[in-house]
N, C-alpha and C positions, 0 to 999 in steps of 0.2 A: 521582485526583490530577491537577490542572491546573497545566501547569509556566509558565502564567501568574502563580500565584501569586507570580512571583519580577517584582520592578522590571524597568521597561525599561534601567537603569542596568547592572543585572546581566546582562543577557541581552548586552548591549554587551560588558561587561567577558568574558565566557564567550566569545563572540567573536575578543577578539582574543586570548586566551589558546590557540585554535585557530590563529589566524595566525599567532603568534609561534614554534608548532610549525612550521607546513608551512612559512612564506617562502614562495619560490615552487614547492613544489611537492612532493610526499609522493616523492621519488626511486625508491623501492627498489619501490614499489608502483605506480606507474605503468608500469615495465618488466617488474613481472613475474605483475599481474595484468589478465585481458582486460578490456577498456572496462565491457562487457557484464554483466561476471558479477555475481549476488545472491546474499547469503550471510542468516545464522541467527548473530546473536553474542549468549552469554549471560553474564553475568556474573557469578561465583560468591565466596562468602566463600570464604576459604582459613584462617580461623581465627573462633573466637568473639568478637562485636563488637557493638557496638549499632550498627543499621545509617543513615548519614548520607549526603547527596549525592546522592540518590536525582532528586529534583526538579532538582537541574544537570544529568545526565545527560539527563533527559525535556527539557530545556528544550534542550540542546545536538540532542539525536536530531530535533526538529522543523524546529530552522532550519539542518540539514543535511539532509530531506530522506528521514529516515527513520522510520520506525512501529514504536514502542516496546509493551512490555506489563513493568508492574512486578508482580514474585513477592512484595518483600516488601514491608513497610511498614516508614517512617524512626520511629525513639523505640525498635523492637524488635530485642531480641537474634537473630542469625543464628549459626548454627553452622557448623561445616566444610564442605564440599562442598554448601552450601545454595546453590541460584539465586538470585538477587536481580532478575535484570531480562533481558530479552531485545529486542534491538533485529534488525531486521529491512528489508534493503532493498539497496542500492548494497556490495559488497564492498570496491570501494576506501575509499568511505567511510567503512566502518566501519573499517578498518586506521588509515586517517588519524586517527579523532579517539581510537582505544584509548588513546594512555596518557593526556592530557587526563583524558579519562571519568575512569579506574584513578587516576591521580593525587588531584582532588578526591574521590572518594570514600575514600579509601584517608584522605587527610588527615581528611575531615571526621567519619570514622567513627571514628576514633584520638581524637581529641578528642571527639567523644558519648560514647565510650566511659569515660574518664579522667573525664570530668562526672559517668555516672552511676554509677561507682563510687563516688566522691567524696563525692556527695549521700546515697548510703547509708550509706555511714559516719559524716554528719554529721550524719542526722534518728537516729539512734538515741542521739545526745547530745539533739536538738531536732529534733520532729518538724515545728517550725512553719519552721525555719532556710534561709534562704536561698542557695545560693550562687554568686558570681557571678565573671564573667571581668574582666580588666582592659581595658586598653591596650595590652598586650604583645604584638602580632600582628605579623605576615607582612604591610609593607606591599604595598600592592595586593589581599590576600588577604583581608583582614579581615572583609569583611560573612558570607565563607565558613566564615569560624574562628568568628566571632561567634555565626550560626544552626546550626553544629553545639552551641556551647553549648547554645541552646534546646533542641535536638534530644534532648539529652542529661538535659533535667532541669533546666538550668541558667539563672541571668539573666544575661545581656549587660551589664548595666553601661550604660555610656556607647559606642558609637558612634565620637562625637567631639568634639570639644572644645565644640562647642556646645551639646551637649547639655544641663549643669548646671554649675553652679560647682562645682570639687573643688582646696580650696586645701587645696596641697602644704607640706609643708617652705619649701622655697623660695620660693613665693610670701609665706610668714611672715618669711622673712629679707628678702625686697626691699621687704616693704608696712611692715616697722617692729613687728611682732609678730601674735598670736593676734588681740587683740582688733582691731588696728588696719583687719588685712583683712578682717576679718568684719564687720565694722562699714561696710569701705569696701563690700563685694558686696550689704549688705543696703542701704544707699543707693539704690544705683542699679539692680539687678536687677529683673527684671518677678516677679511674685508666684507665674509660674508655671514658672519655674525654682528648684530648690531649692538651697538651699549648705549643700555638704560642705567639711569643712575637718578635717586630717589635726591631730593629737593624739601628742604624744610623753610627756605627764604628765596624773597627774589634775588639775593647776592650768589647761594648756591646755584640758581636756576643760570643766572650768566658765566658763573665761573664754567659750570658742568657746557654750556654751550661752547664757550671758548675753547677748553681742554678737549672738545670736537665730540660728543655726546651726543647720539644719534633721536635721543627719547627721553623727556623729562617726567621725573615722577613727581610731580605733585602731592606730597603725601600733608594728607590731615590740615586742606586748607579747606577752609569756608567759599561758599561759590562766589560771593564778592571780591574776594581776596585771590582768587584764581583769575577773576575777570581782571585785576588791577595788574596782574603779572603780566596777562595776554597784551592790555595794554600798552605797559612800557616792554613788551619785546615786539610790538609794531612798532611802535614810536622811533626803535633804535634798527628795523630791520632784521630783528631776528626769530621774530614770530616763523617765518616759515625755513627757517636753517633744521627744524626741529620738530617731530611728532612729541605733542604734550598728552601725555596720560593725566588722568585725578585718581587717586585711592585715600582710602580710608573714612570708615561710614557713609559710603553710597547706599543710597536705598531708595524704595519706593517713590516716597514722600520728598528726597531731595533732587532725584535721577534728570528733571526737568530745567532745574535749577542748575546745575554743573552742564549739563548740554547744551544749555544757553550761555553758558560763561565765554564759548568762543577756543575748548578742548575738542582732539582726537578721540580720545578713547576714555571712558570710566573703566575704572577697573572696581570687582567686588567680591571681596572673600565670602558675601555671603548665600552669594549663588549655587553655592555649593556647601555652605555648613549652618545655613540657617532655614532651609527648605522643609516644605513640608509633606510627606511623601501622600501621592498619589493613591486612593481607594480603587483595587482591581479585586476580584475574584474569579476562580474559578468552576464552573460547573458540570459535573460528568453525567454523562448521559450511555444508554447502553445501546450498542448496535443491534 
């Protein structure tokens, strides 16, 4: 693994995330450990997880100055008292950047985790089904919460607002309705952004299709009521003019249920703000 892989964007951002710990100076570590000394830090699960953050850690250990070796690999589950990584070099150093490291991995593996739960409970209603994160992140954190998505089984969605057109509620109430904004986005939009445009009835769902809407949002229907939509847009032919998404309250317990309704993709804001972070620590050992 090359923790090149990661933007020079992010290697930035991993950076100051290390500043904004020390300020000026790791205190407690500079007085009580010698200039000199090299240490053995390993990083261990402290519960079963699917392992994420792997590649921050390798990216952070190099432009600090120390020589990593990864035990495990990110997408797969880790158990209790498994290694995951050992960093090697500077002892203060490695004090300094421990809970950094402990932090994003702990986050990013909590949410792999929660994805691919998620995603297995929802290819056993639809083994083709998608599911994906929102918007709903940790500013500043995002591209982090985003790629443990991936890590996890999951698709990212959008990034950021540039990404694609995803006309909300309220953009329907400010542009004058369904058809009006979708008609305004298909105007002027480049061919290679797509427009999603959220859906509260099955009259929205055909209006948005006719006005030539690449992506239905399905927002805050029950999976019955989803299935009745899927329905009459076979009936009429226009079940496949359209990728249909579902949002709002997807979850564990209903993910089966909407997969079966005969959708593309669930989408779930709480893949990423309802997670529960991952148990890692770390343990130094003296050379």
């Amino acid at each position: 693994m090359k923790f090149s892989n990661l933007p020079p964007e992010t290697i930035e951002r991993l950076k100051k995330f290390i500043e904004e710990d020390v300020r000026s100076g790791d205190l407690t570590t500079e007085l009580t450990v010698p200039e000199d000394t090299t240490a053995l830090a390993t990083i261990y699960a402290k519960e079963k997880a699917v392992l994420a953050g792997i590649e921050e850690v390798a990216a952070i250990a190099k432009f600090s100055g120390l020589t990593y070796e990864v035990l495990a690999f990110e997408g797969n589950w880790v158990n209790p008292q498994q290694p995951v990584m050992r960093l090697s070099g500077s002892a203060r150093t490695l004090l300094t950047i421990e809970r950094v490291c402990l932090n994003i991995v702990q986050r990013m593996s909590g949410i792999a985790t929660k994805v691919n739960k998620m995603v297995s409970v929802a290819r056993e209603g639809n083994p083709h089904i998608k599911l994906a994160a929102t918007r709903k992140t940790t500013p500043g954190f995002r591209f982090f919460e985003k790629r443990a998505v991936v890590v996890g089984g999951g698709d990212p969605h959008r990034y950021a607002l540039d990404d694609m057109v995803l006309i909300k509620n309220n953009h329907i109430t400010a542009a004058g309705g369904v058809r009006a904004a979708v008609t305004a986005a298909r105007e002027s939009v480049s061919f290679s952004k797509k427009i999603s445009c959220e859906a509260r009835t099955l009259q929205d769902t055909e209006e948005a299709i006719d006005a030539g809407a690449d992506i239905i949002l399905l927002d805050n229907f029950k999976p019955k009521d989803v299935r009745g939509v899927v329905e009459v847009l076979e009936s009429k032919g226009l079940r496949d003019k359209v990728i249909l998404e579902v949002s709002g309250g997807v979850n564990d317990e209903n993910a089966k249920a909407y997969a079966e309704s005969g959708v593309d993709v669930l989408s779930s804001g709480a893949l990423t703000h309802s997670f529960k972070s991952s148990d890692f620590n770390m343990l130094l050992s003296m050379n």
